[in-house]
C-alpha positions in Angstrom: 35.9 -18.4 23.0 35.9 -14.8 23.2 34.7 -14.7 19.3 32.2 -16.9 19.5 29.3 -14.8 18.9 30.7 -13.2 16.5 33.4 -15.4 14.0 31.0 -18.8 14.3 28.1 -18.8 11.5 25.5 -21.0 10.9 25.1 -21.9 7.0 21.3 -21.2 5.5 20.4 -18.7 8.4 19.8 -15.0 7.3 21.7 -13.3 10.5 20.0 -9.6 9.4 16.9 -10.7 10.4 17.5 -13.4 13.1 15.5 -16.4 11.7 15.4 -19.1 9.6 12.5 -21.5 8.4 11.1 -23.9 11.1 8.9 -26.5 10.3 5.7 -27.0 12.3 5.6 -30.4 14.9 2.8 -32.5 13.7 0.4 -34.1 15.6 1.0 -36.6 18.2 5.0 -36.1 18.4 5.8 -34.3 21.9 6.5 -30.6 20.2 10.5 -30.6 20.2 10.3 -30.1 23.9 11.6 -33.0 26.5 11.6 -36.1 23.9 14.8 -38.3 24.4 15.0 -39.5 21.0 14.8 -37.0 18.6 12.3 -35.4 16.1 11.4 -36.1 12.6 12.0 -32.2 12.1 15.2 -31.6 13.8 16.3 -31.4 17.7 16.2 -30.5 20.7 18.6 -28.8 22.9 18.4 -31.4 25.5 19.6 -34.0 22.1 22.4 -31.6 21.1 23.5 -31.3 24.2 23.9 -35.1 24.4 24.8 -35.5 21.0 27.5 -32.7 21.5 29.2 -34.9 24.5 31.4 -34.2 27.2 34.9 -32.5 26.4 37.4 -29.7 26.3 34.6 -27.0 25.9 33.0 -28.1 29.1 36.0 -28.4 31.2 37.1 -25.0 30.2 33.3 -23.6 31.5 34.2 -25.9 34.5 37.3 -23.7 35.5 36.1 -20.5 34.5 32.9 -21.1 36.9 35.2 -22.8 39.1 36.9 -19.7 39.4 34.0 -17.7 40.4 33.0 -20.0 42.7 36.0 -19.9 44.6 36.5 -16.3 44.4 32.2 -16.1 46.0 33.9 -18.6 48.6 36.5 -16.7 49.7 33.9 -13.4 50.0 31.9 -16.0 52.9 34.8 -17.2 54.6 36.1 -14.3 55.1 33.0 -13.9 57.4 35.2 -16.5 59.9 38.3 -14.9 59.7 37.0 -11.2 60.5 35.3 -11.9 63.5 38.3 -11.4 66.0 40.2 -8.1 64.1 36.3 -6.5 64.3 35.7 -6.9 67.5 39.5 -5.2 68.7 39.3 -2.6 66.5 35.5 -1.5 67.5 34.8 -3.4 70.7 31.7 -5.2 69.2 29.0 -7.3 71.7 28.7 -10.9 70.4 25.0 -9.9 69.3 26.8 -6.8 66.9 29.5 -9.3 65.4 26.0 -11.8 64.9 24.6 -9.0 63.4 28.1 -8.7 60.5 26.9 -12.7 59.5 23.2 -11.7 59.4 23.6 -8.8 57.4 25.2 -10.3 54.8 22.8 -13.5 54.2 20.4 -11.5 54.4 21.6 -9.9 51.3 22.6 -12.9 49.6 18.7 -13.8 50.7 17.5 -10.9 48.8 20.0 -11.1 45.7 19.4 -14.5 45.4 15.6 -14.6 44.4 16.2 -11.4 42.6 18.9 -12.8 40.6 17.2 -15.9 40.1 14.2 -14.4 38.2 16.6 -12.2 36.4 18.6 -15.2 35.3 15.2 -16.8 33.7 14.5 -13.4 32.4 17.6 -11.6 31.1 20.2 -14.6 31.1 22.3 -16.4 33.2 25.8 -15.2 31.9 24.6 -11.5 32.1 23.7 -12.1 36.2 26.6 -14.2 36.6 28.7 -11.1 35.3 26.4 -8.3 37.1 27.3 -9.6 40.1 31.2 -10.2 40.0 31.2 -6.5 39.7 29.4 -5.6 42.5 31.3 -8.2 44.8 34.6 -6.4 43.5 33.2 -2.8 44.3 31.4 -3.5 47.3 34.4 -5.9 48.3 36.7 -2.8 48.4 34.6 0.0 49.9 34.2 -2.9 52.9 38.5 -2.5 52.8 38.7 1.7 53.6 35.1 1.5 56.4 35.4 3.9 58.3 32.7 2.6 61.0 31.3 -0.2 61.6 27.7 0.7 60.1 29.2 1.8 57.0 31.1 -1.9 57.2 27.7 -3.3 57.8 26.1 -1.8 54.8 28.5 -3.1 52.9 28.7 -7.0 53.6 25.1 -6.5 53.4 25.8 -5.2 49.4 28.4 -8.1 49.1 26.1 -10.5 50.2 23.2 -9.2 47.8 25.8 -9.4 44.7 26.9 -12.8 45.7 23.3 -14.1 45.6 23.5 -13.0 42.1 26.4 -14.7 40.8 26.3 -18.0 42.6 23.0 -18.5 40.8 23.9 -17.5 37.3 27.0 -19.1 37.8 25.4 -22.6 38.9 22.8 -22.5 36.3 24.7 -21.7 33.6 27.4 -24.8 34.3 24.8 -27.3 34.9 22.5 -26.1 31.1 26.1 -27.4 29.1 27.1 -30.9 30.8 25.3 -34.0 29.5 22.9 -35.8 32.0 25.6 -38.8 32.2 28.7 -36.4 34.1 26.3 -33.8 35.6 25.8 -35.1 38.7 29.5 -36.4 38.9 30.8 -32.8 37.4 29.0 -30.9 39.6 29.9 -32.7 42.5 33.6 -31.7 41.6 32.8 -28.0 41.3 32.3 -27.9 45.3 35.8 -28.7 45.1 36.5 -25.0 44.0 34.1 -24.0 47.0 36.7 -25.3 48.8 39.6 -24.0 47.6 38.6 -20.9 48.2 38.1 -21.2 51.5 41.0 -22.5 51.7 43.2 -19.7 50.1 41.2 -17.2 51.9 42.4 -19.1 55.6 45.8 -19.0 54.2 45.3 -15.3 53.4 44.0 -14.4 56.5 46.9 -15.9 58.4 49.5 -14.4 56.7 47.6 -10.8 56.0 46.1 -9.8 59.1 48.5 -10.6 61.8 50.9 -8.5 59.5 48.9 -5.7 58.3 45.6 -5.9 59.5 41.9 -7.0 57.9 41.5 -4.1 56.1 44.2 -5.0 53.4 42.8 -9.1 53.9 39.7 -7.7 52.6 41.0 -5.7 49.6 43.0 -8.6 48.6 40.0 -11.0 48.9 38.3 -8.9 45.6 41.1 -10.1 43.4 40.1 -13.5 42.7 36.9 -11.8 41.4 38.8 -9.6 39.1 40.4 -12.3 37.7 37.1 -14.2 37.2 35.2 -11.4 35.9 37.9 -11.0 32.8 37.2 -14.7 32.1 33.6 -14.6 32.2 33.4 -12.3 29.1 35.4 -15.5 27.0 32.2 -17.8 27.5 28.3 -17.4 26.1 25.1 -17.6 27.1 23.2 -21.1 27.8 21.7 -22.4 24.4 18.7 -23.6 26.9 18.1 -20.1 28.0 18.1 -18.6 24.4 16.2 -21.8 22.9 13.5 -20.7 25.8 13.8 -16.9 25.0 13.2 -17.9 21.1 16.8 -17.0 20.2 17.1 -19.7 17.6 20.0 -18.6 16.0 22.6 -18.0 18.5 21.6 -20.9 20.7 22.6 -23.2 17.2 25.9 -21.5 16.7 27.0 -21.6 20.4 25.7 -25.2 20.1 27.7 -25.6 16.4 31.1 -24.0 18.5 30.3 -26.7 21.4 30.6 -29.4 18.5 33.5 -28.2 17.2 35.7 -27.9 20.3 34.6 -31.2 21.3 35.3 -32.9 17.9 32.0 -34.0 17.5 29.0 -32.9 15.8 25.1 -31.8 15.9 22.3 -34.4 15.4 20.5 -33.9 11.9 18.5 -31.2 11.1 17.9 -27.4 12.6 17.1 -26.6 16.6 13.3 -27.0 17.0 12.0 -24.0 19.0 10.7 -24.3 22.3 7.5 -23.5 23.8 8.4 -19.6 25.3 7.7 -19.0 29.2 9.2 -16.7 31.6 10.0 -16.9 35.3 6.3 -17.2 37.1 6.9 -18.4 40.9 3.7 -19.8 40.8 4.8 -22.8 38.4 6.9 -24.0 41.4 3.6 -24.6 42.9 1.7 -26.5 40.8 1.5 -30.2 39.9 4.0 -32.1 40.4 6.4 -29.4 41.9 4.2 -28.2 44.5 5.5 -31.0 47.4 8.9 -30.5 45.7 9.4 -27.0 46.2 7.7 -26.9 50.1 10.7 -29.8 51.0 13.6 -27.9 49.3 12.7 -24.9 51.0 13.1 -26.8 54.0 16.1 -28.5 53.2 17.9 -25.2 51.9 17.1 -23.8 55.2 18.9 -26.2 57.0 21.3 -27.3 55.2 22.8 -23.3 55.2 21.6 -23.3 58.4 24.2 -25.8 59.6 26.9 -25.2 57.0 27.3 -21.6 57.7 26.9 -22.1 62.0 29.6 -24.7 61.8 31.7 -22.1 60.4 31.1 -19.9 63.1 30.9 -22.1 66.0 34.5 -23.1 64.9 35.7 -19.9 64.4 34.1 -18.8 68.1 35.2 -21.7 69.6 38.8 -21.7 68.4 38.5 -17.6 69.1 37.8 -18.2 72.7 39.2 -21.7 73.8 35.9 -22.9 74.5 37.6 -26.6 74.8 39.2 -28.5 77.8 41.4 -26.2 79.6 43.3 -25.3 82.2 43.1 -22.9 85.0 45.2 -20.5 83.7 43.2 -20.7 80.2 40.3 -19.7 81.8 41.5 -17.0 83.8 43.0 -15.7 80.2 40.1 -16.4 78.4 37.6 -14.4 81.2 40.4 -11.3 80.8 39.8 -11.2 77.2 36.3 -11.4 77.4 36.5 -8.2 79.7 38.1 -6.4 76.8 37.1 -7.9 73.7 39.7 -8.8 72.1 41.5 -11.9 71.5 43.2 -12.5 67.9 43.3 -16.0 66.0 46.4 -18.0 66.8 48.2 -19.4 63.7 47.4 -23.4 65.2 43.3 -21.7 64.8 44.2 -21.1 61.7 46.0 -24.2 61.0 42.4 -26.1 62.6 40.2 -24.3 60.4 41.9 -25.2 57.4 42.0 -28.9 58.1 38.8 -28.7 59.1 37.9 -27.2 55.5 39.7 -29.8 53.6 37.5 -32.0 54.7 35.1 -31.4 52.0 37.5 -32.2 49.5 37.8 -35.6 50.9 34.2 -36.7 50.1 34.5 -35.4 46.7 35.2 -38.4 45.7 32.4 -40.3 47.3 30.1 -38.2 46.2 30.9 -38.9 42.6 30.2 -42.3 43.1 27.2 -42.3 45.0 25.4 -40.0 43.4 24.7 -42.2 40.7 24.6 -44.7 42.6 22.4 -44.7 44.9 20.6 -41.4 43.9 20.3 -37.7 45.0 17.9 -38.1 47.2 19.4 -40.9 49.7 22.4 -39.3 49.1 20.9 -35.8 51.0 19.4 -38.0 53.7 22.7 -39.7 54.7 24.2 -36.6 54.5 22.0 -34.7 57.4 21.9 -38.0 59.4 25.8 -38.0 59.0 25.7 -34.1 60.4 23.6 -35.0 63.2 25.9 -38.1 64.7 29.3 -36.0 64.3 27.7 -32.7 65.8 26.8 -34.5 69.1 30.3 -35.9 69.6 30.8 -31.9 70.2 29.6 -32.1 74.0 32.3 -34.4 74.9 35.0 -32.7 76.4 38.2 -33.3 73.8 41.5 -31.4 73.2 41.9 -29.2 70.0 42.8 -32.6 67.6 40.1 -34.1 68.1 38.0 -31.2 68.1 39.7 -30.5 64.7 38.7 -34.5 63.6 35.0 -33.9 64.8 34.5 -30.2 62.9 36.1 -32.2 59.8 34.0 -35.0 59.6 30.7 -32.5 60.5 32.5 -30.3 57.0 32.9 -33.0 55.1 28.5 -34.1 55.2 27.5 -30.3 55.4 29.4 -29.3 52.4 28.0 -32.2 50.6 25.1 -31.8 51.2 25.0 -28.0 50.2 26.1 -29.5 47.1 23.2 -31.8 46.2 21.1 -29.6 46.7 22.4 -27.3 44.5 22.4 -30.4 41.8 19.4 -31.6 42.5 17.5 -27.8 42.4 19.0 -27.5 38.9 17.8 -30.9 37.5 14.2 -31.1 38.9 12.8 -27.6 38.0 12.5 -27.2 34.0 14.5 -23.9 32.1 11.9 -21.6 32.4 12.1 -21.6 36.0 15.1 -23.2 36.9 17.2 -20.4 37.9 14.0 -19.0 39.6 13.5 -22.2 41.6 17.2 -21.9 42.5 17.3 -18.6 43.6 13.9 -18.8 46.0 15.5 -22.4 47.3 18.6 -19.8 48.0 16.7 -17.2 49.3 15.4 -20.0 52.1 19.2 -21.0 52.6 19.9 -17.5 53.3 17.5 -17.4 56.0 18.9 -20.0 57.6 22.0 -18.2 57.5 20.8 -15.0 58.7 19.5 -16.5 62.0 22.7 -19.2 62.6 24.9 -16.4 64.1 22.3 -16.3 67.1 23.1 -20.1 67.4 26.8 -20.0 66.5 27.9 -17.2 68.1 25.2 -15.8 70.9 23.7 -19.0 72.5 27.1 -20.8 72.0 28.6 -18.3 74.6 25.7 -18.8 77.7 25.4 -22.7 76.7 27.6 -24.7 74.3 25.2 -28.0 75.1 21.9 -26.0 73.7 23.8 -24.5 70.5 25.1 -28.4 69.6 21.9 -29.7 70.2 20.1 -27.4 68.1 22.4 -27.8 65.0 22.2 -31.7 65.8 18.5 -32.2 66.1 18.0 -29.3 63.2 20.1 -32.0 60.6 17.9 -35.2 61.8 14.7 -33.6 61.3 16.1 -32.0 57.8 17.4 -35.8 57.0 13.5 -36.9 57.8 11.8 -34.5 55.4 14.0 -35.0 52.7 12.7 -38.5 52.9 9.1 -36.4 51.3 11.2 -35.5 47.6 8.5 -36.8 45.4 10.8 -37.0 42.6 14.2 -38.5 41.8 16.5 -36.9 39.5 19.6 -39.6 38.8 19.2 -40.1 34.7 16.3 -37.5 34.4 17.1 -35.2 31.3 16.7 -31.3 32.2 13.5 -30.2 31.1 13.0 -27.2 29.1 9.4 -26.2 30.0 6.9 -27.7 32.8 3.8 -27.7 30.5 5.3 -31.5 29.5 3.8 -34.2 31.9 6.8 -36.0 34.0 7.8 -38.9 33.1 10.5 -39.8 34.8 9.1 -40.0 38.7 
């Protein structure tokens, strides 16, 4: 892949001059935009893309994004793990380890709108790959702090460059797989969410007891190392350079696609596409106006409530904050008094069970998502959240604590997931890495404000902070029910001027 560009040619193009002869759409057909079944003067992308199929080319973008996913993963778990070595070393208050979590959504707030107009603007590969780099850098200087502002200015840096590559990253992935194993594919690339956070518990447990979290840090920017290299072996979406009116290369990568996949391109030359660039009033008007005002929403809560389970485990499991005895208590009230009190490796053990849990409605997903649709599947998945977060006021011993957080994993993560599919199928190319990035932006709000749930108002009532988080996911699960528009079997659109047809 890491020729592409460069060894694949597209016979009849003149390549000094970047154009070839395009025949004009006549009257009445729909302009080479969104049509389904082809054109009397070539294709679309959307048609190649289906023509092309599913195979070995998109399963090696699925591991290389994969990859880069699970590297970003391990960057926001590491949020978790951190809390108790932070606190020891520079005897934080509970509202100045908050403030750690805050600081870096907030960045990934900021980096995620930013990189998702870039994205529409300057490419998705070229964000995705801008901000690997700054995770790795930014990663590392977090490693040698020397204080804990300088720490804070960093996560908040780390959480700005990961804004910018899970966008790319996403968008990128979801332009190359045909609308029959989108959903389904993109369901599985959670799994990779997962492993990360998996592998960075793992790390954690054997790092930082041994040689503290500065060396658990450093060793978290490898994965990204590793997933920059690949990410200079794969191109640019064909959708973004049809858009752009970069004819030419969008047909070779698309000619490459056919080739690896032992297939081939419909008849003809790629039709251009009506050009547009990233305007954030688009996701306003017409038929995306209701659309965007109830993802905001739902992005809100859905990071909202994925990122304070986190941290209400990780506080919880910190401090004991379960059925114990006397002598717990009298422990737990002495390390309160000094500040310090590390993970235990069964805390460790808990949170990783806890984190597999998403793995285990993989699965599901796959099936209900074209099934019974994206839309019912979000609602079951907040009303899911909702019932397993109030089994949290019952008093229970760590296993079933660990059972409860799993189940509450296993709906939050999922639904994190659809709406990551379903922001990348109902916004058209021109402003689908925008719409993704602002739909971030909201989830990183959330985020930003959860610590004060999860780790502040858990410590003076544990009741309030469960019954926030639960009655937060019902009401979520209720607006979701306002999605004007489904997206199971709707082909991505390149452009918004085209009427909807597919509500």
């Amino acid at each position: 892949m890491m020729k592409l560009l460069t060894d694949v040619s597209v016979p009849g193009y003149d390549t000094t001059t970047s154009s070839f002869p395009v025949k004009t759409q006549t009257k009445g057909t729909w302009g080479g935009d969104d049509h389904p079944h082809g054109s009397q003067d070539g294709y679309t992308v959307e048609e190649a893309v289906e023509k092309i199929g599913f195979g070995k080319f998109q399963i090696v973008f699925i591991v290389i994004t994969g990859l880069v996913m699970s590297a970003e993963a391990m960057e926001m778990m590491l949020l978790s793990v951190l809390t108790p070595p932070l606190r020891c070393e520079w005897y934080l208050s509970e509202v100045e380890v908050a403030l750690v979590s805050t600081v870096t959504f907030f960045g990934m707030g900021v980096g995620a709108t930013l990189g998702g107009a870039l994205a529409d603007k300057y490419g998705r590969l070229c964000v995705t790959r801008m901000g690997t780099v700054f995770v790795i850098w930014y990663g590392l200087l977090t490693s040698i702090a020397p204080s804990f502002y300088w720490l804070i200015f960093c996560r908040c840096m780390v959480g700005m460059s990961l804004g910018f590559g899970t966008i790319g990253g996403f968008t990128l992935l979801s332009e190359y797989i045909p609308v029959k194993h989108r959903a389904r594919m993109l369901v599985l690339m959670s799994s990779s969410w997962v492993l990360g956070s998996f592998f960075e518990i793992f790390l954690a447990a054997i790092v930082i007891p041994w040689v503290g979290w500065r060396t658990a840090v450093a060793c978290t920017s490898v994965p990204a190392a590793l997933s920059l290299i690949f990410l200079f072996c794969i191109p640019e979406s064909p959708r973004y350079l049809v858009t752009h009116g970069r004819l030419v290369e969008a047909e070779q990568i698309l000619k490459y696609m056919a080739t690896i996949n032992n297939s081939t391109l419909p008849v003809g030359h790629l039709i251009p596409n009506k050009k547009g660039k990233a305007n954030i009033t688009e996701l306003f008007t017409g038929e995306y106006c209701v659309t965007t005002g109830v993802l905001w929403v739902m992005w809100f809560g859905v990071s909202w409530l994925t990122y304070g389970t986190l941290l209400l485990n990780s506080e919880i499991l910190e401090k004991e904050h379960l059925c114990n005895s006397e002598s717990d208590i009298i422990d737990i009230t002495l390390s309160e008094v000094c500040h310090c009190q590390f993970h235990e490796f069964e805390d460790y053990v808990s949170m990783a069970v806890s984190t597999c849990g998403a793995l285990l409605v993989i699965p599901i997903n796959m099936i209900l998502v074209d099934w019974i649709g994206r839309r019912r599947c979000i609602l079951l998945d907040f009303l899911m959240v909702a019932f397993f977060y109030l089994f949290l006021n019952i008093c229970m011993n760590k296993v079933q604590y660990t059972i409860v957080i799993f189940c509450i994993r296993i709906f939050s993560e999922s639904c994190f997931n659809m709406c990551y599919i379903y922001t990348v199928e109902v916004y058209p190319t021109t402003t689908r890495g925008l719409g993704l990035g602002t739909g971030s932006t909201c989830a990183r709000v959330g985020a930003m404000l959860t610590p004060f749930i999860g780790q502040v108002l858990l410590v003076h009532s544990r009741m309030s902070a469960v019954l926030v988080y639960a009655c937060s996911a019902a009401v979520c699960g209720l607006v979701s029910l306002a999605l004007p528009i489904e997206t199971m079997g709707r082909q991505m659109k390149q452009s918004s001027h085209i009427e909807d047809k597919d509500r």
